[in-house]
C-alpha positions in Angstrom: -60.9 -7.8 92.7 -63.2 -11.1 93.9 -64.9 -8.8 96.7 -66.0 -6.7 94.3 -66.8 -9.1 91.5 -68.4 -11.3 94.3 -70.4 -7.6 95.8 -71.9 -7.5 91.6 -69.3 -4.7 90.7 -68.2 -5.2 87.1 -64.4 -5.8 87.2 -62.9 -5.1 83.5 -59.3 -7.5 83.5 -57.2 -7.2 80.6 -54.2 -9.4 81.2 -51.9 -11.9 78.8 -52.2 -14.1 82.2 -55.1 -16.6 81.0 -55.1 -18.6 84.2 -55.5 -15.6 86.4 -58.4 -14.1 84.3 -60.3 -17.8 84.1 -59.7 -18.0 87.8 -61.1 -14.3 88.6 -63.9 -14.3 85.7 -67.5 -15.1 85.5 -67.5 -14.6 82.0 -64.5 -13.9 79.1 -65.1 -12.0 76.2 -62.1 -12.7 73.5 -60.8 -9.9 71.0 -59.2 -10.5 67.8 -57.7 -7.8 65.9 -60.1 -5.5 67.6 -63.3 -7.5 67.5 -65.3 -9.4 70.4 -65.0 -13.4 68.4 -65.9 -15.4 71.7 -68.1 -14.5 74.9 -67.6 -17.5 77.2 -68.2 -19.2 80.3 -64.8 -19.7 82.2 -66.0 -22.8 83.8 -67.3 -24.2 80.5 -64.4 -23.9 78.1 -60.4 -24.6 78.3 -57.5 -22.3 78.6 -56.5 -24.0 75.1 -59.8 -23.0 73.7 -59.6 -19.8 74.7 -56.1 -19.5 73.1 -57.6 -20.8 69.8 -60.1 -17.7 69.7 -57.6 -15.2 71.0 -55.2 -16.6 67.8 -58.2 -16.0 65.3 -59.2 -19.3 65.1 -62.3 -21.4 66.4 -61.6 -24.6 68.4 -62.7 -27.4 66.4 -63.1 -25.3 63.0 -61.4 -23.2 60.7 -60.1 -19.5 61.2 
């Protein structure tokens, strides 16, 4: 997977693993219920963040 990514391949990771998928990603786009609610930059947001959108709610705000 990071010889590809790192070769400019597009590597799709769906995993419940959110460590893994921070560590592998360039860039995470978060579904809920079906529909993309975040497109982030790994390095730019937390694991608990990232839990927050993947629950339907917004870190910092209301759901």
């Amino acid at each position: 997977i990071v010889e590809e990514r790192d070769a400019g391949t597009a590597v799709l990771i769906v995993s419940t693993e959110l460590d893994e998928v921070m560590a592998l990603s360039d860039r995470l786009l978060v579904m809920y219920r079906g529909t993309i609610v975040a497109d982030l930059d790994p390095k730019q947001v937390s694991a608990m963040d990232v839990g927050l959108y993947m629950a339907g709610s917004r870190p910092g705000g209301a759901a």
